[in-house]
C-alpha positions as CSV (number, residue, x, y, z in Angstrom):
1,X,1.7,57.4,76.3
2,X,3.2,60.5,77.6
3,X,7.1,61.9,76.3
4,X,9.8,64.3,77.6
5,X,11.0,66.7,74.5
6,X,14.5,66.9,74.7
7,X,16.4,69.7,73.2
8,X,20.0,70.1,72.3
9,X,22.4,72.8,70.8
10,X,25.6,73.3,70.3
11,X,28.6,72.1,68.5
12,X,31.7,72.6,71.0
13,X,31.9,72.1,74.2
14,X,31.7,75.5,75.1
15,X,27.8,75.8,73.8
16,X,26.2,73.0,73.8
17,X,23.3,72.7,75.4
18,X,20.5,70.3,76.7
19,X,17.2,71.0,78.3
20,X,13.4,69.5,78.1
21,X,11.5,71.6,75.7
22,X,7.9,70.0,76.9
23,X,7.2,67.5,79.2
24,X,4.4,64.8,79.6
25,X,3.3,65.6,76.4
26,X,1.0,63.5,74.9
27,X,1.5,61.1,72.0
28,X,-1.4,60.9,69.3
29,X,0.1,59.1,66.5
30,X,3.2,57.2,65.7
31,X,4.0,56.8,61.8
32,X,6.2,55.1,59.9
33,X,7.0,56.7,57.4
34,X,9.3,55.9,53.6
35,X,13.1,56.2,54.7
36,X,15.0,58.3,51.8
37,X,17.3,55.6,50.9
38,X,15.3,52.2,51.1
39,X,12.0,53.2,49.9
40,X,10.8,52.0,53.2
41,X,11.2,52.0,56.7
42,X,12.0,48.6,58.1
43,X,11.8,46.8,61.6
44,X,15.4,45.2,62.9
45,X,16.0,41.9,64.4
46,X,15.8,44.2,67.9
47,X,11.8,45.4,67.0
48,X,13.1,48.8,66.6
49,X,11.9,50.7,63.6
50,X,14.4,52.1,61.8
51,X,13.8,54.8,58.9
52,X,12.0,58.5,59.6
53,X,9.4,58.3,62.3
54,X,6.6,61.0,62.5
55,X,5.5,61.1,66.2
56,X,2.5,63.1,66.8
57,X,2.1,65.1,69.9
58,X,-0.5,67.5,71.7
59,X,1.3,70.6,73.2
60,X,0.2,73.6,74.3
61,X,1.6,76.7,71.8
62,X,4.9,77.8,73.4
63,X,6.1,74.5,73.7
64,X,5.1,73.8,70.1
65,X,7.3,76.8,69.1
66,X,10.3,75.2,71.5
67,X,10.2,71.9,69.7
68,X,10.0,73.3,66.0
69,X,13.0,75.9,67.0
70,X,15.0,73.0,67.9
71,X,13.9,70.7,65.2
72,X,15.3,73.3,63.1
73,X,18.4,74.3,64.4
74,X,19.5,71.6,66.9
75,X,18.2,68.2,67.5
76,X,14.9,66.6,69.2
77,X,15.2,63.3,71.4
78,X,11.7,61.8,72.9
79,X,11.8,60.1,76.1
80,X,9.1,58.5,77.8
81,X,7.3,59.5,80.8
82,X,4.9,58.2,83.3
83,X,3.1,60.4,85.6
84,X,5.1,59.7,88.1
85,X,8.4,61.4,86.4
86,X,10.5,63.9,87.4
87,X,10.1,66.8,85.5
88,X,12.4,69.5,86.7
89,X,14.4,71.5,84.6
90,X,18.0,72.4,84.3
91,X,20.8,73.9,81.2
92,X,22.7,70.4,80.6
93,X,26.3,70.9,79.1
94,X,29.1,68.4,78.6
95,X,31.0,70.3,81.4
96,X,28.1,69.1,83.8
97,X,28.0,65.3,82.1
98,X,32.1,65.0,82.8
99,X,31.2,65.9,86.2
């Protein structure tokens, strides 16, 4: 499988931002790992694993250093992608979502 590495900032609407820090990038592994409160990560009555998640991917280096600056400071969102997906970019804020 292939994923879109979304990336947002902000905390008012004034700076926030969203943008795709990689695209198409290309999924190795997908862990589950032991959630902090349970012990364990556990699978709903949906099939969705719930709990931390380490998803593996193979970037080239700037985008490496894109998705570990906003692992750190804002927050990372995986979408998937085929190879057919659009991959443009474009500086998402809520004033463009309200639209």
């Amino acid at each position: 499988d292939r994923v879109g590495v979304v990336a947002t900032y902000g905390v008012y609407p004034d700076t926030d931002h969203t943008n795709f820090a990689a695209n198409r990038a290309l999924v190795l592994a997908v862990t589950s790992l032991a959630g902090p409160a349970s012990g364990e990560s556990q699978v709903n009555n949906a099939g969705v694993v719930t709990g931390n998640i380490q998803v593996r991917l193979a970037l080239p280096s700037l985008s490496v250093e894109k998705v570990v600056h906003a692992s750190e400071v804002g927050k990372v969102w995986l979408a998937r992608q085929n190879k057919d997906a659009e991959v443009s970019r474009r500086d998402i804020t809520s004033a463009d979502v309200l639209k």
